[in-house]
C-alpha positions as CSV (number, residue, x, y, z in Angstrom):
1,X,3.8,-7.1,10.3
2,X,0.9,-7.1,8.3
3,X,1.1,-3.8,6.5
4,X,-1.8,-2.7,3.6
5,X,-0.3,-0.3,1.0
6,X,-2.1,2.6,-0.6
7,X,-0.1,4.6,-3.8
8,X,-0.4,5.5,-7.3
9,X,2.9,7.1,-9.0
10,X,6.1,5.4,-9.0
11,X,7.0,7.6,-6.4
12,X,4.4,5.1,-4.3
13,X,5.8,1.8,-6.2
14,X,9.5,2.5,-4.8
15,X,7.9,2.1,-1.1
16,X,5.7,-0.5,-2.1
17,X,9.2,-2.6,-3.9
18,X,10.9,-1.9,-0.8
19,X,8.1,-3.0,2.3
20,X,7.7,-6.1,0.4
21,X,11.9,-6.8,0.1
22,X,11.9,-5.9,3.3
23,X,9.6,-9.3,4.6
24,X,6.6,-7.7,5.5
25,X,3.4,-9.4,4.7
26,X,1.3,-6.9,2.5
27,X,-2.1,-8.7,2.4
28,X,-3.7,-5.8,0.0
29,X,-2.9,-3.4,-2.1
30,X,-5.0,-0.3,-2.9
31,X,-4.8,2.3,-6.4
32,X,-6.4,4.0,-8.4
33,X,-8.2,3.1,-11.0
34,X,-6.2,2.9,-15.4
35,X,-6.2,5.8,-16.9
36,X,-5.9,6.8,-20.4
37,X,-2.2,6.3,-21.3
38,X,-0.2,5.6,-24.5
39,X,0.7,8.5,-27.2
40,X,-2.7,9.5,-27.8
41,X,-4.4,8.5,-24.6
42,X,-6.5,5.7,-26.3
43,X,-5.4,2.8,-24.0
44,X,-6.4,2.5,-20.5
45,X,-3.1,2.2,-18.5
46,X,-2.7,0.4,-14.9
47,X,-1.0,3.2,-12.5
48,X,2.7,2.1,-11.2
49,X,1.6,0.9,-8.3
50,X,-0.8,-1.7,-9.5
51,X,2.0,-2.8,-12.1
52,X,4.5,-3.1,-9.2
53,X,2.0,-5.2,-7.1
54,X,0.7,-7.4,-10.3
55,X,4.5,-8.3,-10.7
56,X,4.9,-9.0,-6.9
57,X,1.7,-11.1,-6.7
58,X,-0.5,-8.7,-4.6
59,X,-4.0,-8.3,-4.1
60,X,-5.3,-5.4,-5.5
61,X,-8.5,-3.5,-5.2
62,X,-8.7,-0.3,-7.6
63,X,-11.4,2.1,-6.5
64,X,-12.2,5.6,-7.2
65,X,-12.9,6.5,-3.8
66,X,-12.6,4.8,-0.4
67,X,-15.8,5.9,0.3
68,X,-17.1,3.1,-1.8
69,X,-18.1,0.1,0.4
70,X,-15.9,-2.1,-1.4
71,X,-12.4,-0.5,-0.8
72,X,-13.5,0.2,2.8
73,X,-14.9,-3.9,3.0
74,X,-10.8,-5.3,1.6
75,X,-9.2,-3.2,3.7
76,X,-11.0,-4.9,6.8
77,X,-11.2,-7.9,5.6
78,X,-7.2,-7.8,4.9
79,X,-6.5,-7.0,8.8
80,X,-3.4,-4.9,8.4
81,X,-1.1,-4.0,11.2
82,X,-1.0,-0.4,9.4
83,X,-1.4,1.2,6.5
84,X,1.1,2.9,4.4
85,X,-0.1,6.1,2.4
86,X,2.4,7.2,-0.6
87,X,0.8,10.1,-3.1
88,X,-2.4,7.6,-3.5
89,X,-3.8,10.8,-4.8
90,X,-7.4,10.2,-3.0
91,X,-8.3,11.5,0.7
92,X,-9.0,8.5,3.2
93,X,-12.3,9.3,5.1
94,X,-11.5,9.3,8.7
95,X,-13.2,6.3,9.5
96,X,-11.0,4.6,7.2
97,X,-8.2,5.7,9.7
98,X,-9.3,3.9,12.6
99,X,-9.1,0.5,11.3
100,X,-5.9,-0.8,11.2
101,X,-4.7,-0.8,15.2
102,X,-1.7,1.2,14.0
103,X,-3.5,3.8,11.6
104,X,-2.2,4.9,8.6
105,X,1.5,6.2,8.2
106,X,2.1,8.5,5.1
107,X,4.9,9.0,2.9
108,X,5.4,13.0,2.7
109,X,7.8,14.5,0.0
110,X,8.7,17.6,2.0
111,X,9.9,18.3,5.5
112,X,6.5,18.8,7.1
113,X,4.8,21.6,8.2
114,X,6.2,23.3,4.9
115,X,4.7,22.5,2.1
116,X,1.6,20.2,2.9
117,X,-0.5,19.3,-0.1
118,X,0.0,17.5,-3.8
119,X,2.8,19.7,-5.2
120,X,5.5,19.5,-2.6
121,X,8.5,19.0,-5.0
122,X,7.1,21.2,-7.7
123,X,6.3,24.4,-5.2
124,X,9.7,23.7,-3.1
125,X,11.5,24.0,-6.4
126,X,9.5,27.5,-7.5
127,X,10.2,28.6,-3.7
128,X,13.9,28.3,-4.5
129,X,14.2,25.9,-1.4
130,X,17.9,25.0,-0.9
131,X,16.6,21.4,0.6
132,X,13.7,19.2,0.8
133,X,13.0,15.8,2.5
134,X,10.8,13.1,3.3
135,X,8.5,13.3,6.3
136,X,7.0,9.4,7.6
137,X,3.5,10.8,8.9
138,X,1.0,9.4,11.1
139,X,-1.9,10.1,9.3
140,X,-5.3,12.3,11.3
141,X,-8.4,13.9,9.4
142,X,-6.8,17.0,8.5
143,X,-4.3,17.8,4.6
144,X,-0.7,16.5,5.8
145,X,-1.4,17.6,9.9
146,X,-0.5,14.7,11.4
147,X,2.7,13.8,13.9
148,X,6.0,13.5,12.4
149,X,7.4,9.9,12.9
150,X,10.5,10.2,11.1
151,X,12.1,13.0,8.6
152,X,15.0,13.1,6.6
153,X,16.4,16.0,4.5
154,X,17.2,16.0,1.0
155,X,19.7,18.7,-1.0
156,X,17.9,20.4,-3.9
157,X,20.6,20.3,-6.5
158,X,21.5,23.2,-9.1
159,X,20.2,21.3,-11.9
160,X,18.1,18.7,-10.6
161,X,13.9,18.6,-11.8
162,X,11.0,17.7,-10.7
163,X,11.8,14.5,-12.3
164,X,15.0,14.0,-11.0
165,X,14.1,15.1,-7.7
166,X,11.3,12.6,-7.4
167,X,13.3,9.8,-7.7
168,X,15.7,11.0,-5.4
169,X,13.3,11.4,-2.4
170,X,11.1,8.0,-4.1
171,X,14.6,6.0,-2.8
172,X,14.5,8.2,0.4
173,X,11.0,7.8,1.2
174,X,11.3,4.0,0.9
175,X,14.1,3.6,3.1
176,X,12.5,5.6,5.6
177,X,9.6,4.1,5.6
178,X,10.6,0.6,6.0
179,X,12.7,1.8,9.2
180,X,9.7,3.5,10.6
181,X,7.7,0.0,10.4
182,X,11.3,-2.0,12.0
183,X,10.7,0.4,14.6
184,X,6.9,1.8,14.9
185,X,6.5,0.9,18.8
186,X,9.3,3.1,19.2
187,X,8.7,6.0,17.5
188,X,7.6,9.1,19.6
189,X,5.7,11.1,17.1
190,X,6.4,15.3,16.7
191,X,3.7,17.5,16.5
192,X,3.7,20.0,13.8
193,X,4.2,24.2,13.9
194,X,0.7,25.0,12.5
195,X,2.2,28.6,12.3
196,X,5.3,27.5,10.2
197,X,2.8,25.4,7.5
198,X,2.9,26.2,4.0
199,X,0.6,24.4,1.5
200,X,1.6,23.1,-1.7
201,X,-1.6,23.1,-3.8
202,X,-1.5,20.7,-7.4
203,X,0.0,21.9,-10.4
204,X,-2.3,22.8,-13.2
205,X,-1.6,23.3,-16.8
206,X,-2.5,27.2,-16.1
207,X,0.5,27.8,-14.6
208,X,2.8,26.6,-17.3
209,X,2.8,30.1,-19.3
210,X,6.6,31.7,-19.0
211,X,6.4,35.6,-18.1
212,X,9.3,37.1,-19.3
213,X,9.0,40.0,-17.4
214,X,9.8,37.8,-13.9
215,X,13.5,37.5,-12.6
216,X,15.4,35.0,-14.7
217,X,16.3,33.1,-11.9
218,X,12.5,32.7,-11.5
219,X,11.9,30.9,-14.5
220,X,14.8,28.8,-14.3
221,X,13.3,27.6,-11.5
222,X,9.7,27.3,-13.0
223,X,11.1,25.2,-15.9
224,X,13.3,23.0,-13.6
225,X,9.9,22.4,-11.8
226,X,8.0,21.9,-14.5
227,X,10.2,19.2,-16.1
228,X,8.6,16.5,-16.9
229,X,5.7,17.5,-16.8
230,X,3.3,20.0,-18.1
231,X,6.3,22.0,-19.2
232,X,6.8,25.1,-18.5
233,X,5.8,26.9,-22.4
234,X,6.4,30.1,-24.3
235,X,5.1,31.1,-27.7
236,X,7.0,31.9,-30.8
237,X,5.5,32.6,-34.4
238,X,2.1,31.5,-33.0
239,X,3.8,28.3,-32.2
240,X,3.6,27.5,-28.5
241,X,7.3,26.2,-26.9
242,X,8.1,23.9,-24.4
243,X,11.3,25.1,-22.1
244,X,12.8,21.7,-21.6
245,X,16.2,23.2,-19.7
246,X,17.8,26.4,-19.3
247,X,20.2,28.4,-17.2
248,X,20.0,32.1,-15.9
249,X,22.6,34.4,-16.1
250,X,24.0,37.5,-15.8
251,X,23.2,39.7,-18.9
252,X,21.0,41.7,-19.6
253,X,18.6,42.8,-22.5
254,X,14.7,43.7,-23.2
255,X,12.3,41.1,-21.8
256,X,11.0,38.5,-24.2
257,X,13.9,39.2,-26.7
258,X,16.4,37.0,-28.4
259,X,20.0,38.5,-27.2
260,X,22.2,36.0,-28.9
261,X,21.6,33.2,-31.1
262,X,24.7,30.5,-31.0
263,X,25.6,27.2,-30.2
264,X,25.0,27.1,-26.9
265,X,21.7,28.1,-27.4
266,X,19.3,31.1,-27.1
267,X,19.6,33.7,-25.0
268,X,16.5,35.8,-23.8
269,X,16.0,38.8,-22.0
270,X,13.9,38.7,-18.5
271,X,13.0,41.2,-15.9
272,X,16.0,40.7,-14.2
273,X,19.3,38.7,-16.1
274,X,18.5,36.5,-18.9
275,X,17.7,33.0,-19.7
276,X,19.6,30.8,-21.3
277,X,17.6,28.3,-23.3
278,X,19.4,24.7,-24.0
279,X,17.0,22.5,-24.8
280,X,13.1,23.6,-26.3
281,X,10.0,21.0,-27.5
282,X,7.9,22.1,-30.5
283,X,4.2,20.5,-30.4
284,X,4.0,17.2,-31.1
285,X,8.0,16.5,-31.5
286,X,10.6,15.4,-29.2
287,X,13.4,17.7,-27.0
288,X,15.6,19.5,-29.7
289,X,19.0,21.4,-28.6
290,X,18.0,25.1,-29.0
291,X,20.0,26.0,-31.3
292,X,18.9,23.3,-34.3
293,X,15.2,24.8,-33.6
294,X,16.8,28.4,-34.5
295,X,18.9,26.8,-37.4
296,X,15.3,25.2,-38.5
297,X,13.2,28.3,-38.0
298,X,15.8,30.5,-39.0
299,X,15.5,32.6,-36.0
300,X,17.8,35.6,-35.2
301,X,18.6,37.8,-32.7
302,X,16.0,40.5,-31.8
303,X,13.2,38.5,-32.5
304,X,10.3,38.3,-29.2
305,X,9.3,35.5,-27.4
306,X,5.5,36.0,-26.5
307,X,5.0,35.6,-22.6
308,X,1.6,33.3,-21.6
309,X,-0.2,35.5,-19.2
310,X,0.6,36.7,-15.5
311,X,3.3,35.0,-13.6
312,X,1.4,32.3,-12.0
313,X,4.2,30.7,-8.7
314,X,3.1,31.5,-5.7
315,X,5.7,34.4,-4.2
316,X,6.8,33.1,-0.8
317,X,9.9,34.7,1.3
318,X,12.9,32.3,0.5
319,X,13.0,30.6,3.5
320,X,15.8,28.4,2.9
321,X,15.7,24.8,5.2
């Protein structure tokens, strides 16, 4: 089958490693366009995807939008089978739809109709979802609406990330998605609950602030979602903090305040329990254990934490799947 590929992330180049191993013929290859990369963001940087399809010998167009006539003039002139859609980060006009005779398939890091949007992983995670998944999509005009092809669940582990978790459902996806192409005659597709749909909208650096008058359980979650990236941040001494991994647990103590100072690290009061912090990121400098940042700032107990305005997750009933 002749299958084009759209991605970004290396959430996209797992599926894009996996079509190709699997002896498809992937005539093009779409992406976005480099973005500043490096330590200081000086050097344009290729995204994974076009690295993965460079190394594999792909063609590969790089446009901003596919409303640009020369995305939309490769992908017909490429004659795919189908398209496969992972986390390209760009909406496909509808037209664009319509051309291969299969349409496009998308690779979905939730189990669809919950969480539709660009966050799924990150706003499972805040939810406090128990499990996740992959859902293969056949794509239609509307965010994430489309038939279910094939779905898979995932368990959320106790300490897993947003990091970690990605990869996990990156090898997921790409398995699933090369046995929805074996098989995509076959496949009756599932209409989606529109009344069971919850939306996943992107992450923004705004919502990175701790509040350390939410549940501690709460912010474990924010700063296991928030690992790698943007961090989920305090403020001590005028110093803003990156939280790089902590634990909640049952004590207690004033919210914002530095219970106990040891080796295990620092523990701080919430609204509800405490936070254990293990690992912390000063500005500029790598992930520390917590407790050689006290040693080095010669922090004690009783000290406050500053919380970064409101609590920004989105409060959804735990509805555990």
């Amino acid at each position: 089958m002749r299958v084009a590929f759209a991605g970004t992330p290396p959430f996209a180049a797992t599926a894009l490693e996996a079509i190709f191993a699997s002896g498809h013929s992937v005539p093009l290859v779409l992406t976005q366009p480099d973005r500043p990369g490096g330590r200081r963001g000086l050097k344009l940087t290729p995204s994974a995807v076009a690295q993965t399809s460079e190394r594999l010998g792909l063609a590969t167009i790089k446009v901003a939008t596919l409303r640009e006539p020369a995305g939309e003039q490769a992908l017909r002139d490429a004659s795919p089978d189908v398209m496969v859609v992972a986390a390209y980060g760009l909406l496909l006009p509808p037209h664009i739809l319509t051309i291969p005779p299969h349409g496009c398939i998308n690779i979905h890091a939730s189990l669809l109709p919950r969480w539709r949007g660009a966050a799924p992983i990150q706003r499972a995670m805040l939810a406090g979802d128990q499990r996740t998944g992959i859902s293969i999509m056949q794509m239609d005009a509307g965010l994430d609406t489309g038939p279910v092809l094939l779905a898979e669940s995932l368990e959320i582990g106790k300490l897993d990330t947003a990091g970690t978790l990605t990869q996990s459902l990156a090898l997921l996806g790409a398995r699933l998605v090369v046995e929805a192409l074996a098989s995509l005659d076959h496949l009756r597709p599932c209409a989606q609950d529109a009344d069971a749909a919850t939306y996943a909208p992107k992450i923004t650096k705004g919502e990175a602030g701790i509040d350390w008058t939410q549940p501690a359980l709460a912010i474990e979650r924010k700063v296991r979602a928030f690992s790698p990236a943007p961090g989920a941040e305090t403020r001590y001494a005028g110093e803003i903090l990156k939280i790089r991994d902590a634990q909640s647990v049952a004590r207690s103590g004033p919210p914002s305040q530095v219970i106990e100072c040891d080796a295990d690290g620092l523990l701080v009061g919430c609204g509800n329990g405490a936070l254990l912090i293990k690992q912390v990121q000063r500005a500029g400098g790598k992930s520390m254990a917590a407790a050689d940042f006290a040693r080095g700032v010669r922090l004690i107990p009783g000290v406050l934490f500053e919380s970064l305005g409101p609590a920004h997750a989105i409060v959804i009933p735990n509805q555990l799947i």
